[in-house]
N, C-alpha and C positions, 0 to 999 in steps of 0.2 A: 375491453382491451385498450390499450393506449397507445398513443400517439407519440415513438419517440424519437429521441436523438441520441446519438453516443461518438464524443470526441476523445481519441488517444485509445488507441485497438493494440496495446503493448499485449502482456502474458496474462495481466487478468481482466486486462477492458474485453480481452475480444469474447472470454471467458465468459463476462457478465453477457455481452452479448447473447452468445451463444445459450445460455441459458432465458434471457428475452423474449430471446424468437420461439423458444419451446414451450414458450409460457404464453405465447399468441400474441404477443404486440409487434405493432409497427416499427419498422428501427431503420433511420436512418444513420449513416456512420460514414466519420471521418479521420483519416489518420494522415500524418505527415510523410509517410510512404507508404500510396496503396498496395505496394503488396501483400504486407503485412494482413490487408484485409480480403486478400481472395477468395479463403475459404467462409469467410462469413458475406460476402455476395455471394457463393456456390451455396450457403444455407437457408439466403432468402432476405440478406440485409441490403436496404438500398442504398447506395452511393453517395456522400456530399462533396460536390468539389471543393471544400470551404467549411470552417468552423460557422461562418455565417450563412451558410446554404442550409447547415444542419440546423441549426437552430431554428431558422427559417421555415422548415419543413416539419417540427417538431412542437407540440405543444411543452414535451417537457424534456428539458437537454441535460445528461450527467455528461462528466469531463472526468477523465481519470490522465494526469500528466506525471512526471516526474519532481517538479519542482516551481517553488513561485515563477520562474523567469520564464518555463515553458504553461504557466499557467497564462500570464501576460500575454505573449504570443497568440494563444487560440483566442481570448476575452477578447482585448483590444486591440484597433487598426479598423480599416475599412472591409475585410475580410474575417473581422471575429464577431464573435458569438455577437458580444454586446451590438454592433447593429443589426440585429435581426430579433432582439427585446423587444415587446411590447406589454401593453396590462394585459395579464394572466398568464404568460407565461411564468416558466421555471426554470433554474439553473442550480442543479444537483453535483455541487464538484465534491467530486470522491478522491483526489487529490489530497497525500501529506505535505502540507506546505504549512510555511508559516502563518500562525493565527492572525494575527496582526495585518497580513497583507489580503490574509482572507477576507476578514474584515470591509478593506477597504476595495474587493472588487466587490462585494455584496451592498457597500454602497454604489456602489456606480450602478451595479443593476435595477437599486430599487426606485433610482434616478429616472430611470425608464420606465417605471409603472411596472416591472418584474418584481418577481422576489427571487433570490438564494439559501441557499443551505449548505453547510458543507458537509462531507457526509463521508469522511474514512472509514477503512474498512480492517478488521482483525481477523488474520490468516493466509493461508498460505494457497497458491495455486489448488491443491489434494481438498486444502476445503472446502474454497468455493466450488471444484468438481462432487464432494461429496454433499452441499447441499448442506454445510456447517457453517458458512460466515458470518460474523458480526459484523451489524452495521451499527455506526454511532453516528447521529445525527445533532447538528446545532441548527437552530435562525427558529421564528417564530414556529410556535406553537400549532396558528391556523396549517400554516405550510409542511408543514412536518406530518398532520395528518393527511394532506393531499399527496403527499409522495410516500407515504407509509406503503400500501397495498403495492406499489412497483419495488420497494427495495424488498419487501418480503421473496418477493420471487425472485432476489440475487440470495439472501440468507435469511434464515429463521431467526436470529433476534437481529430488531430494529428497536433500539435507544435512544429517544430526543431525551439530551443530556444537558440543554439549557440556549442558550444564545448563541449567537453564530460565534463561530470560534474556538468555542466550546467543548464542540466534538473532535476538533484536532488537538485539543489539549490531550484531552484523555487518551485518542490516540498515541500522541508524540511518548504519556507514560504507561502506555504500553510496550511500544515499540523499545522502549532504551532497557526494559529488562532481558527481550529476546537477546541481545550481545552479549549483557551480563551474565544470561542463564548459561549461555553458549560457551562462555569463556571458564566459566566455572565447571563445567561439567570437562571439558576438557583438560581442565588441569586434575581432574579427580581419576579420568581415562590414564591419562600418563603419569599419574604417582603407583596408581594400579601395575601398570605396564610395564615400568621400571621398575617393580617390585617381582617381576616374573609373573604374572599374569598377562594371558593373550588377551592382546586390541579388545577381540571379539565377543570374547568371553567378558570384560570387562565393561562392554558396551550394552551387552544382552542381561547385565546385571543390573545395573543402572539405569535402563528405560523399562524396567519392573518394578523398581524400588520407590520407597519413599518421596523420592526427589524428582522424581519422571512427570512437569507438568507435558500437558498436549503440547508444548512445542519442543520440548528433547525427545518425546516417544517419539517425532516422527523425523526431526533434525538431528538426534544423536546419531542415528546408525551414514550420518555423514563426514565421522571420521574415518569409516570404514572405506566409502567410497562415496567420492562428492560426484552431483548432479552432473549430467551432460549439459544441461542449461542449469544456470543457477535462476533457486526459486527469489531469491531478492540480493542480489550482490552487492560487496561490498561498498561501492556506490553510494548506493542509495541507503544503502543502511548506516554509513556513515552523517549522508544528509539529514538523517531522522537523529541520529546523537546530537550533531549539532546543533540543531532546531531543542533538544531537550538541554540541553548543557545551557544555552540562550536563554531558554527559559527560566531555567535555576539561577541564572543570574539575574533577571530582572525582579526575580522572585523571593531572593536570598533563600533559597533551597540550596543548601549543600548535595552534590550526586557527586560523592568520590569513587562509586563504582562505573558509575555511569562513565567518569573522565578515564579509568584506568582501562575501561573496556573499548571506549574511544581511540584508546594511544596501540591499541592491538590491530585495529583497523588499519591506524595510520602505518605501523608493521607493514600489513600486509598489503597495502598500496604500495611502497618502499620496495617489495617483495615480485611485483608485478601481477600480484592476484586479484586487481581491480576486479576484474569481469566475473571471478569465482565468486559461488555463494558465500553468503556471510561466516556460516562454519567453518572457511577457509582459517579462522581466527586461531582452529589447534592444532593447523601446519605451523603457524608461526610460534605457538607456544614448543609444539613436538622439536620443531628447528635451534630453538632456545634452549629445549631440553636432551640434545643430540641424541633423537629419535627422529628416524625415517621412517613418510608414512608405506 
């Protein structure tokens, strides 16, 4: 069993935790308001007062945050991670944040005689509860097999898919289809719907059909009725468009779904549905198509 650490106890760090501890490793954990981590000290996870207590206490530290700026935050200062690096330690950030910046706190670690990896993840709260997440891994090869046997026990596939960076690429193009799928399936909901076909009926068709990958089977039936928490809101799913649209431009990849699905987001920020889940995308289509949901 292992020695760990775990910074950013949001919806699915506490998540991986929680499945951690059930797996018999050590885990220490820190979040930027502990309450959030109550119930994972009432399960058996120890306390860090500090990204750099955690690390400290940890031979191998994942970091799951929102974004580069809150990645900086836990890494750097006299209170983060990086002072508490030495040789052989690890820093597993499971964070979607830019490749590029990723990069460059994976060199500051390895400045320290650490290494890094980044290491996002494909799915939703339901799958990492059922024990279905992908994990995709960049940074050396040697390191990738030292952290393999820990992410196994957050999901069944683990992918080192090349150099650090790497695996948030592949990430970022996943992530920009889940909008696009979303946006399109609710525009096939409400051609249905204003044709005389119920919602429901039309919902219970289409996550059978052809077109039903895993993530409309389990996010369609939320034009029916959206989450009491959303599983990745607005938000954030907007910050992962533009991380992929940035891409396409340094890249000269054209994504004109990807920008048309972006401008639906932006909708629904406009809208005041920040905090609603990303499905929130076909109130603003329904609204555009004077349907109430």
């Amino acid at each position: 069993m292992a020695n760990l650490g775990f910074v950013g106890l949001g919806v699915m760090g506490s998540e991986m935790v929680l499945r951690l501890l059930a797996k018999g490793h050590t885990v220490t954990g820190h979040n930027r308001t502990k309450a959030k981590a109550v119930r994972l000290i009432d399960a058996g996870m120890q306390w860090g007062d500090s990204p750099r207590a955690v690390a400290a206490a940890a031979d191998l530290t994942l970091s799951m945050v929102t974004n580069s700026a809150a990645l900086a935050a836990i890494v750097d200062g006299s209170d983060g991670i990086l002072a508490s690096l030495a040789p052989g330690k690890i820093l597993v950030d499971m964070s979607t944040v830019s490749p590029a910046y990723s990069r460059e706190v994976a060199a500051k670690v390895r400045a320290k005689g650490a290494d890094m990896v980044d290491s996002p993840v494909s799915g939703s709260v339901i799958t990492l509860q059922e024990g279905k997440l992908s994990v995709m891994v960049g940074g050396r090869a040697e390191t990738f097999e030292c952290v393999k046997p820990v992410l196994l026990d957050i999901g069944p596939k683990v992918t080192h898919v090349g150099d650090n960076g790497l695996a948030l690429v592949i990430k970022i193009a996943a992530n920009l289809s889940l909008a696009v799928q979303m946006l399109a399936f609710s525009e096939g909901v409400l051609l249905a719907e204003k044709s005389g076909i119920k919602r429901e009926v039309a919902v219970d068709v289409l996550i059978n059909s052809a077109i039903a990958s895993p993530m409309i089977k389990y996010r369609g039936p939320f034009v029916l009725q959206l989450p009491a928490e959303a599983w990745f809101n607005v938000n954030m799913m907007q910050k992962d468009m533009l991380l992929a649209l940035e891409l396409g431009r340094q890249l000269d990849v054209p994504m004109p779904t990807t920008a048309i699905s972006n401008e639906f987001l932006t909708a629904a920020r406009a809208m005041g549905l920040v905090e609603q889940d990303f499905a929130v995308v076909f109130d603003v289509l329904a609204h555009m198509s004077g349907v109430k949901r």
